[in-house]
C-alpha positions in Angstrom: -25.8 -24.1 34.7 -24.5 -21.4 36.2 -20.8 -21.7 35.5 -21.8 -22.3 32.4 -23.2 -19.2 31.7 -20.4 -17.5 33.6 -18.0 -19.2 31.5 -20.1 -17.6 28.6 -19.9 -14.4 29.7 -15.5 -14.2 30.7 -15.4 -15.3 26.8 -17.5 -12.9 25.7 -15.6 -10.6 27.4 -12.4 -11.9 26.1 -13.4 -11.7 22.4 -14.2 -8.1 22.8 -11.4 -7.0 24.5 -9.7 -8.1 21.4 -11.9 -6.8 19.4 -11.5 -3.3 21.3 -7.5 -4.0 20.8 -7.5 -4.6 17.0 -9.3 -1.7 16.6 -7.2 0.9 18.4 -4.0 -0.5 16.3 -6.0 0.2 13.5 -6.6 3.7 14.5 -2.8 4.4 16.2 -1.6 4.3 12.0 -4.2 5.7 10.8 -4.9 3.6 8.3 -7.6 0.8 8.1 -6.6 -2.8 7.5 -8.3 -3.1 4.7 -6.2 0.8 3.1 -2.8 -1.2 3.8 -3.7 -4.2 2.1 -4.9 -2.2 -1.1 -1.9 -0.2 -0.6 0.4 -3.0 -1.2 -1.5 -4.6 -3.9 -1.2 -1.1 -5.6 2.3 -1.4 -5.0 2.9 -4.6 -6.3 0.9 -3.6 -9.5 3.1 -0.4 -10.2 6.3 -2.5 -9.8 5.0 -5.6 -12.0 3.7 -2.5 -14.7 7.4 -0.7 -14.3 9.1 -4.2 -15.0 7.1 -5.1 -17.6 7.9 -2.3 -19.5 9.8 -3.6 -22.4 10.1 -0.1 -24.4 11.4 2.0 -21.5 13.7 -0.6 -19.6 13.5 0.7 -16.3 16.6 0.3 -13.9 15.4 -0.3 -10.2 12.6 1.8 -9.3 11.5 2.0 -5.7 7.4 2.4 -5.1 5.7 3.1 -2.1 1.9 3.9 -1.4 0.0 6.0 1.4 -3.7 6.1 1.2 -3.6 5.5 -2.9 -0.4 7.8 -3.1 2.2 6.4 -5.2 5.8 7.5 -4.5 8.3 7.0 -7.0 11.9 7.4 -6.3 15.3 6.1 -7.8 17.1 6.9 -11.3 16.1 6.7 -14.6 18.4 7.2 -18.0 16.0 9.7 -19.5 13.5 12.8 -18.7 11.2 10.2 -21.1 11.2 6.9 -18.9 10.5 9.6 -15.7 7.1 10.5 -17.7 6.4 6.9 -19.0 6.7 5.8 -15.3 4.3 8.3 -13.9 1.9 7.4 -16.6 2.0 3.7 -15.8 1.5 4.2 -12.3 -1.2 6.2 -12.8 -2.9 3.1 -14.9 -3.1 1.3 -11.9 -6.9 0.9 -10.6 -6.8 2.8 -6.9 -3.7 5.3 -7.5 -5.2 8.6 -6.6 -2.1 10.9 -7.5 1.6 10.0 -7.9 4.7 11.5 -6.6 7.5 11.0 -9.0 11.0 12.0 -7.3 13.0 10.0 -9.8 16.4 11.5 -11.1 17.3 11.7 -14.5 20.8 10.8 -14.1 23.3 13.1 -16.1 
């Protein structure tokens, strides 16, 4: 009975030392598990919006999120595809404000 209860207690111990663990990762990014998987869902949503596009076409457009921040970057053919981009990316549920640093190449 006794190293039964023993053996209870080294895996209780066990599980929260990984417990313990998991959590400081979480913390060393600074973001939560649960922020960088909504961060790559909105992601992929702002790509699969920018590639649906039919009317503006977009070439290659690299998206990142932070915390519900969108970052756009690459090149566009027109000052109008840089706008329509922002405003799709702002349709996606969860973007809080988005950084367009796309070039309009010349």
């Amino acid at each position: 009975m006794y190293s039964q209860t023993k053996r209870v207690g080294v895996v209780s111990c066990i599980v929260l030392t990984g417990l313990i663990g998991l959590n400081g990762c979480e913390s060393t990014t600074g973001k939560s598990a649960r922020q960088t998987v909504s961060d790559e869902s909105i992601t992929a949503a702002v790509q699969t919006k920018l590639t649906k596009d039919r009317v503006s076409n977009f070439p290659r457009i690299d998206v990142d999120t932070e915390r519900g921040v969108v970052n756009l970057s690459g090149i566009v053919q027109t000052d109008a595809q840089r706008a329509q981009a922002t405003r799709l990316a702002q349709q996606v549920e969860g973007v809080t404000r988005v950084n367009n640093n796309l070039q309009v190449e010349r």
